[in-house]
N, C-alpha and C positions, 0 to 999 in steps of 0.2 A: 651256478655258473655255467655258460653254455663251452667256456674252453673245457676240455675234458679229460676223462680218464681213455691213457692212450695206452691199450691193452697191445703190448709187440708178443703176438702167437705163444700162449702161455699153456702148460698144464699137460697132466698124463692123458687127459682125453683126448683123442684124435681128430685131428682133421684134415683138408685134401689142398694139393700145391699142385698147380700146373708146374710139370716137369718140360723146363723150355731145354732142359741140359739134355734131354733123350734124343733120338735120332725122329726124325719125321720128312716126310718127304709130299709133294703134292701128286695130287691124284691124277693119272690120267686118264682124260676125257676122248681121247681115238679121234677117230673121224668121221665117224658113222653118224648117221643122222638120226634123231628123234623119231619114235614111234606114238601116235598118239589115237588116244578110245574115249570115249566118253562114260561119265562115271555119272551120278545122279545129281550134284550139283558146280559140275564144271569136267575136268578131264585129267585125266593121268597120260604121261607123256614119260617112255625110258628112252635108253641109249645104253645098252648090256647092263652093267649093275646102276648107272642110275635111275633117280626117278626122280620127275619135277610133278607137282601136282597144282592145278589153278582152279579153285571152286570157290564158287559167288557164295558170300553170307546174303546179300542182298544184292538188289540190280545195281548199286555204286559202288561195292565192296568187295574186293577178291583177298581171298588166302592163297598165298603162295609159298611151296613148299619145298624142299629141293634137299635131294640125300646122294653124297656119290656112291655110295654103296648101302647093299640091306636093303631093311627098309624102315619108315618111317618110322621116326622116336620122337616122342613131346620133348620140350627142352623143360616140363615141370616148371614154369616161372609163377604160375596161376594169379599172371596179367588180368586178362581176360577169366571173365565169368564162365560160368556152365551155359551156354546156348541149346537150346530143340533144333535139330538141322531142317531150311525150311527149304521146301522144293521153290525152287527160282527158273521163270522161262527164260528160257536163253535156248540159242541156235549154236549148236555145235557143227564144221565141216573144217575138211579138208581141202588144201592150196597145193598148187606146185613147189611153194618153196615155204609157206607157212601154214601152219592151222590156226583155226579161228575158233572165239566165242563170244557172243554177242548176247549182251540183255537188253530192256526195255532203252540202257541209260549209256551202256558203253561199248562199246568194241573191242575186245584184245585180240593181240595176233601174237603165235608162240611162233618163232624163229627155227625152221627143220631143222638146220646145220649147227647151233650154239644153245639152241633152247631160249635163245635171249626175247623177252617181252615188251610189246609193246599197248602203250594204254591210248584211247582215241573217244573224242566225242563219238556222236551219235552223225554228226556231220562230217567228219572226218578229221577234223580238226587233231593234232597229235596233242595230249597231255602228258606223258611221261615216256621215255622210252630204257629202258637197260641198254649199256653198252654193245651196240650192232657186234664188235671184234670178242669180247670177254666180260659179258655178262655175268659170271662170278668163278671162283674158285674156290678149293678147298686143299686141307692140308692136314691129316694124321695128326691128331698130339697124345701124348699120356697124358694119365691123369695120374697123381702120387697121395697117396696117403700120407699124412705127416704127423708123425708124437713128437710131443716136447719134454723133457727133461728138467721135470718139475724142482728138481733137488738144485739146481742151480740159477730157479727164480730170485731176482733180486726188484728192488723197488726205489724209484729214483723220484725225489720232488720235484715236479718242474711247471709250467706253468698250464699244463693240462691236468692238473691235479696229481696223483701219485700213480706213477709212472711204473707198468710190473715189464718187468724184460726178460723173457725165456727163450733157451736156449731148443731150437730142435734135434730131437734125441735119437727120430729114427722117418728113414720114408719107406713105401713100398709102392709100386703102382697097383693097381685097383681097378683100371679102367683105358677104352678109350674116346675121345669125343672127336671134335672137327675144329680148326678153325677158320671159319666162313669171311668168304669176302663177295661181298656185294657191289655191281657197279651201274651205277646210271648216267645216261646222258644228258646232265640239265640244259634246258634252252635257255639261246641267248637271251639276256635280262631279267631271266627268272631271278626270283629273290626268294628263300629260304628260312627258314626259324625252325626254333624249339631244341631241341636235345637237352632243356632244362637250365639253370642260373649257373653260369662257371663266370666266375672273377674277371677273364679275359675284358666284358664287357661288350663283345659283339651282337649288332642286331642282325643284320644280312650275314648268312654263313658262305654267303657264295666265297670263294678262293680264300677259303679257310679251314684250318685244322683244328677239330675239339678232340680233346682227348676225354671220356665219359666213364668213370668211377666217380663211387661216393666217397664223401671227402665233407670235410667242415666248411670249405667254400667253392664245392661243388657239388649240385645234386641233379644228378645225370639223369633224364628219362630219355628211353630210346622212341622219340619221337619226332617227325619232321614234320614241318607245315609249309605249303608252296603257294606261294601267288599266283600259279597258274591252276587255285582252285582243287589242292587234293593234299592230304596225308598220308606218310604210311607208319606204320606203328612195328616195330621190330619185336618181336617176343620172345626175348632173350634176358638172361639173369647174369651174362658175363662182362665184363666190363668190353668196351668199345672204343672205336676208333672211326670219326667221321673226317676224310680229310678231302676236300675239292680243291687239290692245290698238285700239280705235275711231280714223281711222274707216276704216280696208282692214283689215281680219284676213287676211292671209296667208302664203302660201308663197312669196317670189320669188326668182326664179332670175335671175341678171345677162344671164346668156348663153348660149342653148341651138339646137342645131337643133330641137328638141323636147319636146315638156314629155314626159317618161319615168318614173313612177314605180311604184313594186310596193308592192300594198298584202297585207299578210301577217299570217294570222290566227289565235291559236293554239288557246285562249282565253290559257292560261300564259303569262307571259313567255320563260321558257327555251324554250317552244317556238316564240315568234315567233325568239328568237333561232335558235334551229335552223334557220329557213326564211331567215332573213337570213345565218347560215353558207353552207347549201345554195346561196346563189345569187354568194353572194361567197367563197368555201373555206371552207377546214378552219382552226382554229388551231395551229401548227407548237408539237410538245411541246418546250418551254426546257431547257436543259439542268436538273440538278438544283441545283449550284450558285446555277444563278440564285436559287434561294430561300432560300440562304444571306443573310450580309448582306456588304454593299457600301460600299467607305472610299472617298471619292474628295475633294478639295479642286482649289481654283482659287487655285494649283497646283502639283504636285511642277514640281521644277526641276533635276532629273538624276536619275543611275541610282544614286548612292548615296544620296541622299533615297528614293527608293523601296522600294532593298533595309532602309536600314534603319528604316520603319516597318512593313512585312512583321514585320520580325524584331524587334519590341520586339511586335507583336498574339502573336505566337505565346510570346518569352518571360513577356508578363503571361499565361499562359492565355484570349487576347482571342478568342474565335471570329473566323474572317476567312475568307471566298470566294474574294474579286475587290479587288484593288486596281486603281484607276483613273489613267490619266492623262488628263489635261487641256491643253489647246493650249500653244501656243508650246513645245513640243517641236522646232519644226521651224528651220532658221534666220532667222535675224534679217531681215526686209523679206521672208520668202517664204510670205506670211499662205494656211496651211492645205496647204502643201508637206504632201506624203504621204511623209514621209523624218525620220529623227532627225538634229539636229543633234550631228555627231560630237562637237563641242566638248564639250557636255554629255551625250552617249552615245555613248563610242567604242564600244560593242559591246551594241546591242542584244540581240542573240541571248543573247548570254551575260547581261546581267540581265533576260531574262525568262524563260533556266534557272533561271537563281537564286531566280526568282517558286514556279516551279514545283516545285523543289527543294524549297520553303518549304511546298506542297502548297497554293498561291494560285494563281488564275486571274488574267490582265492583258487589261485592258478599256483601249481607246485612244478619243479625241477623233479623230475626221473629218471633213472640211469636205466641202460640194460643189464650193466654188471651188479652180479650177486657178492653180499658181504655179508661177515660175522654165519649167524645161525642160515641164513641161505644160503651160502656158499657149501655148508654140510648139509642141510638138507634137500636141495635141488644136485648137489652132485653124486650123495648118494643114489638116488635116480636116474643117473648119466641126463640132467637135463640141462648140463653145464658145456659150453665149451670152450675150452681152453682154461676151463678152473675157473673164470672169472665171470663173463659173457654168456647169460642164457641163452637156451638154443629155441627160438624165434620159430624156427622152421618145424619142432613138435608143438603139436595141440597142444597135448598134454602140462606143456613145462610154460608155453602161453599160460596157460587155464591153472598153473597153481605160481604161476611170477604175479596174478593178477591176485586170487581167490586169498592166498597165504599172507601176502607182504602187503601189495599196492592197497587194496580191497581191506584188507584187515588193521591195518595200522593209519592208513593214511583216506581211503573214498568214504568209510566208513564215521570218519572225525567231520564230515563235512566238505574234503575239498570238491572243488567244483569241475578245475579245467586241468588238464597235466601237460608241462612242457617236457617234452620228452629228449632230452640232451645226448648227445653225442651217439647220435643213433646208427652213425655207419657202419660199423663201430670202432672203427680201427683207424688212424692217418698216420705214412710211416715218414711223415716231413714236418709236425708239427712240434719241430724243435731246432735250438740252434743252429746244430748238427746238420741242418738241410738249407742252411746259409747259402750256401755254393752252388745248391740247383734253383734257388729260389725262384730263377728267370726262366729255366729251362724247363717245359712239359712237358718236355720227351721224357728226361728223368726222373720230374717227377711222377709224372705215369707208371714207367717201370716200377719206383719203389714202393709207390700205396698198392699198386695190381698185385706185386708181390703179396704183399700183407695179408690183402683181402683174403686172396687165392688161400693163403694157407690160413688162414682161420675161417675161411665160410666153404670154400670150396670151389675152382675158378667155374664152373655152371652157375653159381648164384650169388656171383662177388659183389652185384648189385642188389641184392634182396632182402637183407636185412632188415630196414626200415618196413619196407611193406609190410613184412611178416610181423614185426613189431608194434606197428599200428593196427593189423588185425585184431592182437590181442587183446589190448584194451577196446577196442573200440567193439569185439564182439563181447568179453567180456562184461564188464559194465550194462552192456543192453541186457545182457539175459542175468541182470542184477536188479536193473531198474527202466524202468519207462519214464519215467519224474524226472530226468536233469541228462539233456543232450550233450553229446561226446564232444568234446573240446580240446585235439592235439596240437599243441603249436609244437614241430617237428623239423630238428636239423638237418632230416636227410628225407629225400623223397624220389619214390618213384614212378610210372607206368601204372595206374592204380590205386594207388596211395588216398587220393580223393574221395575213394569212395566212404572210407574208415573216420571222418570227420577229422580231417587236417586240414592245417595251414603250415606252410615253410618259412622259414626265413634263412639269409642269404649267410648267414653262418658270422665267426668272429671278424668282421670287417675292421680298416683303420681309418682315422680318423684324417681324409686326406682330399682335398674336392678334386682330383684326380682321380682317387677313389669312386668319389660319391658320381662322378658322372657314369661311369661302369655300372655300378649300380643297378640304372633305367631298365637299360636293354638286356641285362642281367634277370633280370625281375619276368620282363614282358616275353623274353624267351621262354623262360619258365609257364610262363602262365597263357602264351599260345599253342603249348602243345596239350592242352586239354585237362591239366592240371589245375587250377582258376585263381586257388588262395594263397598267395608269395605276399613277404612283407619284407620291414628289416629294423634293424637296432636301429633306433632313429638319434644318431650324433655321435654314429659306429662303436662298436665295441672296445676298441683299443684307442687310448686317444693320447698317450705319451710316446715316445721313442724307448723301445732298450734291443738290448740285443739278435733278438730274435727277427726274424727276417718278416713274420707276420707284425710284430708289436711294434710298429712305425705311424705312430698318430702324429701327426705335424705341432702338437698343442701341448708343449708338457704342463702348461699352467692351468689347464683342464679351463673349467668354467669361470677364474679369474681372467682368463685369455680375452678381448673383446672379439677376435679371432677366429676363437672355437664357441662364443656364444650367438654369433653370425651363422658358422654352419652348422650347427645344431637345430635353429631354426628352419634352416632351408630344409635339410634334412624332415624335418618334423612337417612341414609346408608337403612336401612330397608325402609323407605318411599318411598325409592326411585324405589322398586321391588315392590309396591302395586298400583292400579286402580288410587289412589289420593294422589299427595306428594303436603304436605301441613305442614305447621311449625303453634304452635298456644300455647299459654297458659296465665298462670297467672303469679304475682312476679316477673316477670321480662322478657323485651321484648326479641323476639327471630330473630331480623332483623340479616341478617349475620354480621355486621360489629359489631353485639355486642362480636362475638368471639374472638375477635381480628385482629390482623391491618393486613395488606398484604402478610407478611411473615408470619404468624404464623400456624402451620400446622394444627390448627382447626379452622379456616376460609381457608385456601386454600381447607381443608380437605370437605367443605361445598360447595363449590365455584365447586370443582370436579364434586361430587355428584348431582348439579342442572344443573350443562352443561351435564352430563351420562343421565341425564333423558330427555335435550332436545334431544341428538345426538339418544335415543331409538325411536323417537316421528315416525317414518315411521312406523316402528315395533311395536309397543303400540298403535296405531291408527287402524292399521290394523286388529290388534287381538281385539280391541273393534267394529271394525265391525262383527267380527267372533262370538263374544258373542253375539250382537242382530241377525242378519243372521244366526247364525250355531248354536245356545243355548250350545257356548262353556263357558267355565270358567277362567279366565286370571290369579288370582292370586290361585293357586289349590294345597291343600293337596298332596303328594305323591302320594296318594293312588289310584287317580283318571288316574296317566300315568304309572304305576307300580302295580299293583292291582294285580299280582300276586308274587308279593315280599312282601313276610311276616314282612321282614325287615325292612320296610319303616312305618308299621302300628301304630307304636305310637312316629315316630320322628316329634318331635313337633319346632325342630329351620332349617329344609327346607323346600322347598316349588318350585314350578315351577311358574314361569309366563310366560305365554303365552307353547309352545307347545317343548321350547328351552331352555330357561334359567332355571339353576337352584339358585337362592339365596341365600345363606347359614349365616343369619346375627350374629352378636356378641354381647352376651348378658350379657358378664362380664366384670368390668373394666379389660385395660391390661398395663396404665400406670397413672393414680391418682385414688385412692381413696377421698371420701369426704373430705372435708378438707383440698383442695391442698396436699396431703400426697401424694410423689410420688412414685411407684409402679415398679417394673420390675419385670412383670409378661412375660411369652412365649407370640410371637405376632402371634399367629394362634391358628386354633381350628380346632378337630376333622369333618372330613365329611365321611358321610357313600354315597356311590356312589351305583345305583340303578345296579342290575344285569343285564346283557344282553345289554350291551352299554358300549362304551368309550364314554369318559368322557374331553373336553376338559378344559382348565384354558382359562378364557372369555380372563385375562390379556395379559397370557404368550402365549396360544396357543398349551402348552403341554400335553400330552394327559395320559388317566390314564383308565384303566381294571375297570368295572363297578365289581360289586361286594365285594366290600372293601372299608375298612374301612383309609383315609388316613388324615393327618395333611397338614392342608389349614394356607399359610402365609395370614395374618389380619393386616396388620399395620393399623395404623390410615386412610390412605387416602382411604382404599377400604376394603370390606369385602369377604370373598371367595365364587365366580361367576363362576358355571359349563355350560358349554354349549354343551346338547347332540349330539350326531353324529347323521347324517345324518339332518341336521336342516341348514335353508334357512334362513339369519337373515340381513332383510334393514337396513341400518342405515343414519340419517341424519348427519348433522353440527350443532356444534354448533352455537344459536343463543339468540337473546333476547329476545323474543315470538315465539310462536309456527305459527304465519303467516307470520314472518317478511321474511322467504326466500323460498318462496313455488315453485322457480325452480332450487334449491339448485339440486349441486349434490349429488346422494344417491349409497352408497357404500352398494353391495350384497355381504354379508360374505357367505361361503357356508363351513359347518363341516363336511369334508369328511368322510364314513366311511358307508353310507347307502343310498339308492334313496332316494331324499326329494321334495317337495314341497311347497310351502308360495304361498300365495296370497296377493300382495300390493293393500291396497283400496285407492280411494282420494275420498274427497268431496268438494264440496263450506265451512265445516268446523261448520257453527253455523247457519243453517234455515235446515228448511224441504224440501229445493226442493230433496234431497236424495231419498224425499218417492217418486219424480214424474218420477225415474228415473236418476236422475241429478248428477252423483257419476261414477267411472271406477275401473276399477280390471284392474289388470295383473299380470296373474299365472306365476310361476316361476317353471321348473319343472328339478331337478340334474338325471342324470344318473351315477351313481358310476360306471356302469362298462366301460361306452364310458367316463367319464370324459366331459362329454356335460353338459351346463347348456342349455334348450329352455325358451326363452322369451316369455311368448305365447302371441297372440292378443290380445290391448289392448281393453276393454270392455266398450261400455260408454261412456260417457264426462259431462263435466261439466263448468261453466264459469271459465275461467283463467284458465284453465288446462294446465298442461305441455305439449307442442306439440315435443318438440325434447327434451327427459329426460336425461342428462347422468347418466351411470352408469358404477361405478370404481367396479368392480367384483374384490373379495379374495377368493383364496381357503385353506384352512385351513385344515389340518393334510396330513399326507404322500408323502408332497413333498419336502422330503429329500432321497424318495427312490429312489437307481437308477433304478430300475426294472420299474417304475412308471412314466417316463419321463414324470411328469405334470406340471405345471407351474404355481405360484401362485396366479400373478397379469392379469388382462388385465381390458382397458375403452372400452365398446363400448358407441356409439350416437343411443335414442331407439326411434323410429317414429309412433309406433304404431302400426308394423306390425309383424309378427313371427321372429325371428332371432333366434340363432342358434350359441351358444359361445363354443368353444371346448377350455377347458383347459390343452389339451397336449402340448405337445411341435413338431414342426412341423417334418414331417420324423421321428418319434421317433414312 
């Protein structure tokens, strides 16, 4: 189950509370002006006890440092990687009222009188500037140590699973940190992203307030991305506060040694993100499966429930990857034991051969909290905290949560891929009890930061999850090379990517209000250089009861024609994201619960998971592209159109991969709840990016970018553009993603501009990738010869396709007669350059 175990700060071990009840006062900064020297890669700038410091990683990329007093302290978030410091040219002087630093790519100017920065083309042009009046501030906090008062834990059922609630026993301070406020002046019409998926559903953050802790349907990354061409990345582990709304505009930071941030300049978005991989890693290539599609419900309840829904997807001909399990696997009162309860699994091993057998992958539910025999033996080591909650932040208790439990009782039976649940680990409103703030972020900010604070520590109230997914994901590797790391992860951060994760959007309700949130939800997340976000596709909660999250519009679940409407839609959307996967509560979501053969919301499903195998050439290849080329697959407008204004706060498109465009549907168009049946229009509005035709993925018709037109939506497919000039493989349908790996693949080619695409292959699911062991072959259009070149193929790998076919389409303008082109041709591809002219011969 991904609702969870809601640990409220338990246990004799200790941990750290920002003390807001202590006296603090803000610092003053005088009147004196900045002094500033140059240092080896940028400059160091005081003003009596402070110090600002601005040194280039590279000619686009600056660190910016800033201490009111002392000197320099890491904020220890270990975001960013270990770097070699490289020497960068750049001009350092002195102004009458500013000093400068200039490299190949930008200009900064530090501010004598405020310290305040300013960022500028190479032509002068202004990119970003800090507030000219109060560019930032700072503010004293303690830091408190806090015990809990173990003898008065008690344990409440609720709908997170079994609920432990401890009383605090004792604090003391320990420490003190800062908390940092950040200010800039964004320019007029800038538009804004990222700081990761919050419910809220905004795309444009301009004259807005996020509030950025982890949370079940928030997963904060301190990151920004700008349409005027740059990012900056906050390297901080305390929860956050971005607000562009009167009367403080800012960045705040809870709790920092330091105010730390990188600001990074492309002008492109993929290239910001490149500079934000470069400093935080690579993203780990998923296996191929992963882009298959994904069953999972809350929850199978033994080994023959499992085996045989495997085996009725593969007798309907149902494509299937990954079947999931979900909690309470484990036994009864030992909430999140890393061990199958024999009763209901006498022999793991043997049904998850039988998964296998089946040619499905098995993907498991795991907790961070320790039960039964881990509970005493990880706390006798103090690798516990709060009695419950391993402590993430030791190697060590990583390296035996993995070696002892996960590793021993469960990677070692065979599983494949692990969903890691309730990774933040703490929410202090995921109960009825928080009814009353439910609308309010202020408060509910207050009451989760609380939580964090005192069970992680407010320095690193966001860091759990990272440090989480290190551990498996470094674990496992120095277990095996055979079977790549596969986290699907409730909480994510700054990094996270690098550890082989995917997020999804947390326990959503079943509300197309909801589902429109969703989007921009999603593309927030995955513009700030993060890539892999998904979600429960026909949301998690799909009844009404009490609780302020558990509000699904459909209490009749999949009897509803209603809830079998958006479920689809939902699923149609999944289908254009990194991970399509079906998953929730109240009622299972197997296809055949939508009805029987003929019914056009089960065909309408049945489409939808054979579209996402027939894309798997093209989806595969573009998840190469994102760890090789630090592209982004499923991508806000903004990032391939970034000079169309137009696209800046459309929050229901999205591009995946460098070709499609998605356009999903987020209202009902024929039942409302209640079986109430609807005739509504079966299409919806699409705004078409300027400077491109625009094809119908369906029809093939083609349409003048710049406008605004009415996309047909029935039920079996949602309206699917695909830009000109774009090179797009496609497979066959099948029933796993390995069952035909020398299938023929059809090159769609969208006339209308030169294109190129790159096909990757690999072995699929091991590392031999890293040793070499994987091929390419570019594909490059000539619009004005009508040539496709096949270029030489790159590489090899075991079972690779030696003689590939491939059914070539060309798509738009061959109905002109001026144009004598011709739509269809097969060649047979050996590996060597060939040379496809799509004219027609004498012509």
């Amino acid at each position: 189950m991904q609702t969870k175990f809601l640990l409220i700060l338990i246990s004799l071990c200790t941990t750290f509370k920002l003390a807001h009840s202590q006296a603090v006062s803000p610092v003053d900064v005088g009147g004196a002006t900045f002094q500033g020297r140059k240092v080896q890669t940028g400059a160091l700038f005081t003003r009596g006890d402070e110090k600002l410091r601005v040194t280039f990683v590279n000619p686009q990329v600056l660190r910016i440092q800033y201490v009111p007093k002392n000197n320099f302290k890491s904020n220890e978030t270990e975001i960013c990687i270990p770097h070699q410091e490289q020497r960068i040219a750049f001009v350092f002087s002195q102004h009458t009222d500013y000093f400068s630093l200039n490299s190949e790519r930008l200009n900064v100017k530090i501010n004598k009188s405020n310290g305040a920065i300013s960022y500028f083309q190479k032509d002068g042009r202004v990119i970003l500037e800090e507030s000219p009046l109060n560019p930032r501030s700072a503010e004293k906090i303690n830091i408190e140590k806090v015990g809990f008062d173990d003898s008065k834990n008690k344990v409440e059922k609720t709908a997170n699973g079994d609920l432990v609630i401890a009383q605090v026993g004792s604090k003391a301070k320990v420490g003190e940190a800062w908390k940092m406020i950040s200010r800039f002046q964004w320019q007029k019409g800038e538009a804004l992203y990222g700081l990761g998926s919050h419910e809220e559903g905004d795309l444009n953050l301009r004259g807005k307030t996020q509030y950025l802790y982890q949370h079940n349907l928030k997963k904060s990354v301190p990151v920004l991305m700008s349409s005027q061409g740059y990012g900056l990345l906050f390297d901080v582990g305390s929860t956050m506060v971005f607000s562009d709304q009167s009367p403080d505009k800012k960045v705040q930071l809870d709790a920092v040694n330091q105010l730390d941030y990188y600001f990074m300049y492309g002008p492109e978005l993929d290239q910001v993100v490149g500079h934000y991989r470069n400093l935080t890693g690579k993203v780990q290539l998923a296996p191929r499966y992963a882009f298959g599609y994904i069953q999972s419900k809350e929850r199978y309840t033994n080994s023959y429930e499992i085996d045989s829904v495997v085996t009725r997807f593969r007798s309907n001909k149902i494509p299937l990857d990954v079947i999931v399990q979900d909690w309470n696997y484990w036994s009864n009162g030992l909430w999140g034991h890393k061990k199958f309860d024999e009763k209901f699994y006498p022999d793991p091993k043997k049904m998850i051969r039988g998964i296998h057998d089946k040619h499905a992958k098995f993907m498991l539910s795991i907790w961070p909290n320790v039960a039964g025999n881990e509970t005493v033996e990880m706390g006798a080591k103090n690798f516990v905290l709060g009695r419950s909650v391993y402590d993430a932040f030791n190697p060590m208790a990583r390296k035996m949560y993995w070696s002892d439990y996960v590793n021993k009782n469960l990677f070692s039976n065979g599983v494949d891929a692990w969903w890691c649940d309730s990774s933040e680990p703490v929410d202090g409103d995921w109960n009825d009890k928080a009814n009353d703030i439910a609308q309010n972020p202020k408060a509910r900010y207050d009451l989760n930061s609380a939580g964090l604070n005192e069970l992680l520590g407010p320095l690193r109230a966001n860091l759990f999850s990272l440090n989480h997914a290190r551990g498996i994901y470094e674990n496992q590797r120095l277990d095996t090379d055979k079977k790549r790391v596969l986290n699907l992860t409730r909480s994510g951060f700054a990094g996270i990517h690098r550890y082989g994760t995917f997020i999804w959007n947390g326990d959503t309700k079943a509300t197309w209000a909801d589902f429109a949130k969703w989007i921009p939800s999603g593309l927030n997340y995955m513009a700030t250089g993060n890539p892999y976000w998904t979600i429960d596709a026909g949301a998690f909660f799909v009844k009404t009861k009490s609780q302020w999250f558990w509000k699904g519009d459909f209490d009749k679940g999949t009897l509803d024609a209603g809830y079998r409407e958006f479920y689809v839609r939902t699923l149609q959307f999944a289908t254009w994201l990194p991970m399509m996967r079906s998953h929730g509560t109240d009622f299972a979501r197997e296809p055949w619960k939508f009805g029987d053969v003929n019914d056009p919301f089960y065909k309408s499903i049945i489409t939808q998971i054979n579209l996402r195998y027939q894309l798997l050439p093209y989806t595969y290849s573009v998840a190469a592209m994102v760890s090789n080329e630090n592209y982004t697959m499923t991508r806000p407008l903004v990032f391939d159109f970034r000079k169309d204004v137009s696209v800046y706060d459309i929050k229901d498109q999205f591009m995946f991969g460098p070709s499609f465009m998605a356009c999903p549907v987020t209202t009902a168009m024929y039942f409302d709840p209640g079986n109430k049946e609807v005739n509504r229009t079966k299409s919806r509005m699409v705004y078409l990016p300027k400077d491109h035709i625009w094809y119908d993925f369906y029809t093939g018709k083609s349409y003048k970018g710049g406008q605004t037109v009415s996309a047909n939506a029935p039920i079996d497919k949602i309206p699917v553009f695909v830009k000109e000039g774009s090179i797009v493989p496609l497979g066959v349908a099948q029933q796993y993603s390995s069952e035909l790996p020398h299938a023929p693949i059809e090159i769609r080619i969208y006339s209308g501009k030169d294109a190129s695409f790159t096909i990757y292959q690999d072995e699929g699911d091991n590392y031999n990738y890293e040793k070499g062991k994987s091929s390419t072959i570019t594909l490059r259009w000539s619009e004005k010869t009508k040539v496709l070149n096949i270029g030489t193929r790159e590489g090899s790998f075991a079972d690779m396709t030696r003689n590939q076919l491939f059914n070539i389409r060309l798509v738009g303008h061959v109905n002109k007669p001026s144009d004598h082109s011709i739509d269809k041709k097969t060649v047979t591809y050996s590996g060597q350059s060939i040379q496809v002219s799509m004219r027609s011969k004498g012509k």
